[in-house]
C-alpha positions, 0 to 999 in steps of 0.5 A: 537422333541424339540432336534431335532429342536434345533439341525437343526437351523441354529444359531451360536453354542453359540445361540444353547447352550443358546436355549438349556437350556432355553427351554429343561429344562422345561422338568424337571417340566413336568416330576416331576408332573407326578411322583409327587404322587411316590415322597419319601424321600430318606435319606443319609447313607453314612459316608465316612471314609477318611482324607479331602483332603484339610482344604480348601475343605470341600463342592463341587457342581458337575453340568451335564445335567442329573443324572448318568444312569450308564447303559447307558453311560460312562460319566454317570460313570465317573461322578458318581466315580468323585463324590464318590472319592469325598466323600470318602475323607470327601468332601460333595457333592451336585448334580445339574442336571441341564436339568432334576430336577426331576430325577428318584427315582432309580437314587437319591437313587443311589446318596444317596448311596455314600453320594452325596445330590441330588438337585431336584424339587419342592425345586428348578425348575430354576438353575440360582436362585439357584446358585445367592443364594447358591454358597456362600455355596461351596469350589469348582464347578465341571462342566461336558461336555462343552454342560453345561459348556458354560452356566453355567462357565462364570455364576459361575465366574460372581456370585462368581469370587473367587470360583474356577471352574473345568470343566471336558471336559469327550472328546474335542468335537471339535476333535470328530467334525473334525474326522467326517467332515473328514469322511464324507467330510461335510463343515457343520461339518468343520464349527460346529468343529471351532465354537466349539473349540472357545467355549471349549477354552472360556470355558478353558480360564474362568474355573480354571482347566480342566481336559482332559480324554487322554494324546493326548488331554492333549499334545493338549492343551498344544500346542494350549492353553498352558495357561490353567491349565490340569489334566489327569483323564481317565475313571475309572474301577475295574478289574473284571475279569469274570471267562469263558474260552477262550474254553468256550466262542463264538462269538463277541462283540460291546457295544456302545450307538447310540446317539453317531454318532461315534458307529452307524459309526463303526458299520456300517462300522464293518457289511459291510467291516469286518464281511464278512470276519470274518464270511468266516473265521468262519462261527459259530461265532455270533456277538452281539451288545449291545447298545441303543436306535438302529436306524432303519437302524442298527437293519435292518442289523440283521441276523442269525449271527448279533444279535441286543441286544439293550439296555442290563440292566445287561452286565456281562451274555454277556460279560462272553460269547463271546470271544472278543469284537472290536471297529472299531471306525473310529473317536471320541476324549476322551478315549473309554469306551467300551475298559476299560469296556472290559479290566475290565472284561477280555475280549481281544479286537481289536481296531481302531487307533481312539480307541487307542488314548492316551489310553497308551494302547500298541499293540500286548501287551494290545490289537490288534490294526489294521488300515484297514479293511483287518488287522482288519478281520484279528486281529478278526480271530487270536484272535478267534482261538489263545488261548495262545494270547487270555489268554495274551491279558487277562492278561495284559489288567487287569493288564492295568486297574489295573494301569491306570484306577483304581479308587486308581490311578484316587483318586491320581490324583484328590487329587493332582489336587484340591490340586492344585487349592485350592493352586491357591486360597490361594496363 
């Protein structure tokens, strides 16, 4: 209820942020004193077994809303591999979740495991006190997605100008809000788009570093805001091939949480202007979406050929299954997960303009790209029924991975960042 009402005031965007945290965070204490009495220590393993990067780099402080639900979004595991590069080469991380300070037992024990310290209640309730009296700890701040980076970025630098602050965007909001308001011809979204370009860009300007997910972001930036130092560090992912063959799989995927606007569009508009005429076309294969929580006006669309699966624990049974998976996104900034999840796992996948968007991913090589409705059904169908196509697509969508999305690729290009930004201190 409280989100929903923060979300419909009618208030400057910087007023809704700052809302937000004052108010949403009290959750957190909440939440804690009902699991109080299942609370356990949970004591770090982890030896990480890498050269430092940096003399210069020995301890980080990584903030976000919540802790990883690797299960439930792909910023959560982007976040979740930032940090375990990290201290695989010798870095001490600490964690603070700054929306939610009573995290999961699950979810710490999954920190713990790759040696990252967990900041919860009841040692700390308030995140402001915390940071006038710890920062002084860190080499370096790490702040994920603008929603927490507008609050907390200008904090870090008033408290402790001389650390230096990466903020890590996980997608440009402002893009993802002017492809909707275009979608959807609303003046509402033009002007949110505006506000929130001002604020990433504020937050740009005060951060020492940004790291952008796709090459077109990155050349963006590089236009509207050439004074702001970049990185590009896409999604990561293994290869992980599964082992069925294209004669022993059926139907048709899409993965995609519906607390994103874009996924509820795309499947919406999959259903209605392409399903039809896949399933014309070939009237046994079965569509399955993954995702959650559904809205209601989705799961209504369920029939004998559309199955609504929900939130999925375990992806792999599925995602062995089918045939190929779709992304019919109709607009959306950063790079998509549902794309790299698909390439790790060798399934071939068709994909909208949107989704191909500074992936480097190239047509007809990687992945099927179409650019309307008619081409899309089209892409679905030869895929479904070419199996030399489909074994190809396999192949070079894993070899993609390997070289673009890998976490030793990605390791590179965080080392040579921070390298970078330590160099920037020193100098």
């Amino acid at each position: 209820m409280l989100r929903s009402l923060y979300a419909m005031l009618p208030l400057p965007l910087r007023w809704k942020l700052h809302l937000r945290h004052v108010f949403l965070r009290a959750k957190s204490s909440v939440r804690y004193r009902g699991q109080i009495k299942h609370r356990r220590k949970i004591v770090h393993q982890f030896r990480s077994t890498g050269s430092p990067i940096s003399p210069h780099l020995r301890t980080v402080l990584v903030l976000d809303s919540v802790a990883p639900r690797l299960d439930e979004d792909a910023g959560s595991l982007r976040t979740f591999s930032l940090m375990k590069m990290l201290t695989e080469r010798g870095v001490h991380v600490t964690f603070l979740p700054v929306d939610d300070m009573a995290p999961a037992i699950e979810e710490r024990k999954r920190l713990a495991s790759i040696g990252v310290e967990c900041i919860t209640a009841p040692e700390v309730f308030r995140v402001r006190p915390y940071l006038k009296r710890y920062l002084r700890r860190f080499d370096a701040v790490f702040v994920e997605r603008v929603t927490i980076a507008a609050i907390y970025v200008p904090l870090i630098k008033q408290i402790r100008p001389d650390l230096p602050v990466v903020f890590d965007t996980h997608d440009l909001h402002f893009l993802r809000y002017q492809r909707q308001a275009k979608i959807e011809n609303s003046n509402l979204l033009r002007d949110a788009a505006k506000q929130m370009r001002n604020v990433e860009c504020d937050v740009m300007r005060t951060a020492d570093h940004t790291i952008v997910v796709s090459r077109y972001e990155q050349d963006l930036l590089k236009q509207k805001e050439p004074g702001v130092a970049t990185t590009l560090l896409p999604l990561f992912f293994e290869a992980d091939p599964l082992p069925s063959t294209f004669q022993e799989r059926n139907g048709v995927l899409f993965i995609g949480g519906f607390r994103h606007a874009p996924n509820a569009d795309a499947v919406t508009h999959f259903i209605h202007e392409i399903w039809p005429h896949v399933h014309e076309a070939i009237p046994d294969a079965v569509l399955h979406i993954i995702g959650g929580p559904v809205p209601a006006h989705i799961r209504s669309l369920a029939s004998a050929h559309i199955r609504i699966e929900g939130f999925v624990e375990d992806l792999r049974p599925l995602f062995n299954t089918v045939r190929l998976s779709v992304s019919p996104l109709r607009y959306g900034a950063g790079v998509k997960g549902k794309t790299g999840t698909s390439l790790a796992y060798g399934l071939p996948s068709v994909i909208s303009p949107a989704t191909i968007e500074g992936t480097d991913l190239v047509p007809d090589q990687d992945v099927l790209l179409a650019e309307t409705p008619e081409a899309f059904a089209d892409k679905v169908i030869q895929l479904y029924q070419d199996e030399a196509l489909w074994q190809r697509l396999r192949d070079n969508g894993l070899t993609f991975i390997e070289k673009n999305y890998s976490f030793a690729v990605n390791q590179k290009r965080l080392e040579d960042m921070l390298l970078k930004v330590t160099a920037q201190q020193d100098a």
